[in-house]
C-alpha positions, 0 to 999 in steps of 0.5 A: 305866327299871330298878328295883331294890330294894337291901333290908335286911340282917339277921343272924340270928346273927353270931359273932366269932371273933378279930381278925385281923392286918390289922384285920379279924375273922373271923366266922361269920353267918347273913344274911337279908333283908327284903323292903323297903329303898331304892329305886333306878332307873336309865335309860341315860346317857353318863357315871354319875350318881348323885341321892339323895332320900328320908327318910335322903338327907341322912345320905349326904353327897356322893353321889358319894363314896357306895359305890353310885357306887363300885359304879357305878366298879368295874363299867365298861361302854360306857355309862352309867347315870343312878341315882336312889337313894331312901334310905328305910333308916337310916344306920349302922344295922346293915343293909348300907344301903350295901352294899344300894345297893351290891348292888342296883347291881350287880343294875341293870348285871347286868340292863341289862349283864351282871356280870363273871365276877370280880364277887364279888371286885369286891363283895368290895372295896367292903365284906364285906358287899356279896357277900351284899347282891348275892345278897339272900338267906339265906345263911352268911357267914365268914371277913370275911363275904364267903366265902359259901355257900348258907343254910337257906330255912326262914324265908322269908315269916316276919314281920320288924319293924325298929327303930331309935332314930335313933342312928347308929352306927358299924361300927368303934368296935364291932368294936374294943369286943369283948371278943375272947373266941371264944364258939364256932361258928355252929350248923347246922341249919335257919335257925330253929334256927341263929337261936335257937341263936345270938347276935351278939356285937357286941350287948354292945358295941354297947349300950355304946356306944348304951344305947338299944340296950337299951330296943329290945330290951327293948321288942320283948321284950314283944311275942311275937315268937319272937326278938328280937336286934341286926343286925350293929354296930346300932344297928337291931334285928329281931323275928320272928313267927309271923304279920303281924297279931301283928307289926303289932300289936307296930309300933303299940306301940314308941315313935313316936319310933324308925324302924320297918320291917315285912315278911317275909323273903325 
């Protein structure tokens, strides 16, 4: 048996540039990730299948409609693999929970079977997000998001805590929200100083449609951390810290009632 982790997606910064003609929109980003999320293991099979347990399992709906099984589809192999997906990471929560199965699939055939030379562009079909979920480090994506290059390593190791108020949310609806004015470039620089100098434009639209967004940020505003910011269309936000202890400590004082995460990034 194999395992992989298919973890969290964050952006540290996430720019909108403008819509384009086939519905997308071009963007620039700064994706980082942490180092939990779901859990996935695979053995070898005639056929692939797919089981899904864990806390957000029941948010997925039919498992074989899941994009960890198309992910499964679209990388064609002499054998099968027989997964268990452990949903641990809210759904339509902002953090490529989809599009980290997705990405730790292909990591589970790359190991058990090798990866096709065309494999970004396979990933490429499943969702923008899914090229960089494969790769699960920091990196620079524009254009859908899928045209990627290597980040800043800066931040690895930093101190992460996730919150969500258990309100799905979305990608589409806030997309089309966004008030479509070009607020200019990604930064460069080191990943801190792209990360303070940025912003996510889908923030504002996001808490209109979600308010509970806002009372998130506002929270994790009060608790030291050096930025505070929405990932992606939300609704989860992400707080960075100087040190664990300040980071676990700012965990015990949100509201119980939210879904939390702390760790590092990778």
């Amino acid at each position: 048996m194999i395992h992989e982790t298919a973890y969290a997606k964050i952006n540290l910064a996430l720019h909108v540039r403008r819509r384009r003609g086939d519905g997308y929109h071009e963007l620039e980003t700064l994706f980082a990730f942490v180092d939990a999320g779901d859990r996935l293991s695979a053995v070898s099979a005639e056929q692939d299948t797919l089981r899904t347990l864990g806390e957000f399992a029941g948010a997925i709906g039919d498992p074989f409609a899941n994009i960890a099984m198309k992910a499964l589809a679209a990388l064609p192999r002499a054998e099968g693999l027989e997964v268990t997906l452990e949903k641990n990471l809210p759904v339509a929560a902002g953090l490529g929970g989809g599009s980290a199965d997705a990405g730790a699939i292909f990591r589970l055939v790359e190991r058990s079977h090798g990866l096709p030379d065309d494999w970004a562009a396979r990933a490429a079909k499943l969702g923008a997000d899914v090229p960089a979920c494969v790769l699960s480090e920091t990196c620079l994506g524009r254009g859908t998001g899928t045209e990627l290059e290597p980040g800043p390593a800066d931040l690895a190791g930093t101190p992460v805590l996730l919150a969500n108020p258990r309100l799905p949310l979305a990608t589409g609806p806030v997309f089309a929200a966004w008030d479509g004015i070009d607020r200019g470039a990604l930064p460069q620089g080191t990943a801190r100083e792209i990360a303070l100098a940025g912003r996510n434009d889908l923030e504002a639209p996001a808490v209109s449609l979600c308010p509970a967004i806002a009372e998130v940020l506002a929270a994790l505003r009060e608790t030291g951390a050096w930025l505070v910011r929405m990932s992606g269309s939300g609704a989860t936000c992400f707080a960075l810290y100087d040190d664990a202890a300040a980071r676990d400590a700012a965990r015990a004082g949100l509201d119980p009632a939210w879904w939390t995460l702390a760790g590092a990034l990778r």
